[in-house]
Every structure is written in C-alpha cells, then in structure tokens.
C-alpha positions in Angstrom: 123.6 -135.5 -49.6 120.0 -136.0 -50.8 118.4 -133.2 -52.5 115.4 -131.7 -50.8 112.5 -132.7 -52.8 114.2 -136.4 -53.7 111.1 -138.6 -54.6 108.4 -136.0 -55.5 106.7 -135.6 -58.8 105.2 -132.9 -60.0 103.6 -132.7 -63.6 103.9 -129.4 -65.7 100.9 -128.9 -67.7 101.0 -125.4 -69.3 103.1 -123.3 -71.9 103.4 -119.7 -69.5 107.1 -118.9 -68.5 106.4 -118.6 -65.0 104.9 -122.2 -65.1 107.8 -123.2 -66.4 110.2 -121.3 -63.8 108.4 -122.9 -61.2 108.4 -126.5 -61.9 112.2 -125.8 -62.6 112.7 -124.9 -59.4 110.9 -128.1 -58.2 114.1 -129.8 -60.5 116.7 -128.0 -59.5 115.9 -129.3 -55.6 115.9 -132.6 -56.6 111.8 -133.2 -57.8 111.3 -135.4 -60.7 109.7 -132.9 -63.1 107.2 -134.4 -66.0 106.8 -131.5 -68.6 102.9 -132.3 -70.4 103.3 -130.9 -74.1 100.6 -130.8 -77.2 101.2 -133.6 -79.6 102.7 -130.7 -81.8 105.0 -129.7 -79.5 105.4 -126.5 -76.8 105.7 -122.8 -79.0 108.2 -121.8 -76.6 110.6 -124.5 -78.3 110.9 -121.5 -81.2 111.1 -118.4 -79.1 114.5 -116.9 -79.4 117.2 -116.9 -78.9 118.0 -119.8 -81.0 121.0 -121.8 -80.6 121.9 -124.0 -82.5 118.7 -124.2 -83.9 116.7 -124.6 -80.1 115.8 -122.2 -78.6 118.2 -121.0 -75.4 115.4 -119.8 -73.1 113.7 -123.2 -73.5 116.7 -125.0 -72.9 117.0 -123.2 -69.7 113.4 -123.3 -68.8 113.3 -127.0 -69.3 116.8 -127.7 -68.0 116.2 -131.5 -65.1 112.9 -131.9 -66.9 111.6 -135.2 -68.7 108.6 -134.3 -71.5 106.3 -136.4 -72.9 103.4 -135.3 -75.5 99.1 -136.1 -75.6 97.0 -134.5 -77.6 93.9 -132.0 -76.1 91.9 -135.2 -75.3 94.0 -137.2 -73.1 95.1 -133.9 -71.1 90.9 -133.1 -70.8 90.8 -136.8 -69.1 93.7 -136.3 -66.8 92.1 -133.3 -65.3 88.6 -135.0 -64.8 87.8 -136.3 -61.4 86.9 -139.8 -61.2 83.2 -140.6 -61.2 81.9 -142.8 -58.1 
C-alpha cells in the first residue's frame, strides 16, 4: 500500500519541539522530510536523555527525517522572495 503523503516534501526549518513533532508526522505518513540545521548543529541533539551518547528525544523527534546543514546566510536567502 502507498503511504498517504508518498511524494511530498516538506522542509523543517526551526529548532521548537512542536516543529519537530509536526514534520514527523509528515514522515511517519510517508512525506520525505528535509530537517534545515545551523552549520553547528540543532541544540536539541544534547538535550537529555542521552543514549549512548545522543540524545533519545532527538532520536525520536528526528526518527524518517534526512538533515542537512547552512549557515544563517543561506537559510536568510531561502526565505527571500524572488525579485522580478
């Protein structure tokens, strides 16, 4: 059976929990889910628990996600509408 939402992208920009809740719904029905992190890395990736040295609520957050990383600069010119 094809998921739901098979063939839809949605890009995560943001670090709040319920950000993160949400686009994970979008993976768990089958979205392809593109988490936008600072070049440093989301905080989150330390909040506890930590297993294993990662943190578990990240892991679960995150879980069907892919994550790539740009700086402040590049994220400003992804949200700037095209001039005409």
């Amino acid at each position: 059976m094809k998921a739901r939402l098979s063939g839809v992208r949605v890009v995560e920009i943001g670090s709040l929990p319920a950000g993160a809740y949400a686009a994970r719904l979008f993976a768990d029905f089958g979205a392809e889910v593109i988490k936008v992190e600072p070049s440093d890395g989301d905080s989150n990736r330390c909040f506890p628990p930590l297993i294993e040295g990662g943190s578990g609520w990240f892991a679960y957050l995150n879980y069907g996600k892919k994550s790539v990383t740009a700086d402040k600069v590049e994220l400003e010119g992804l949200l700037r509408a095209p001039t005409c």
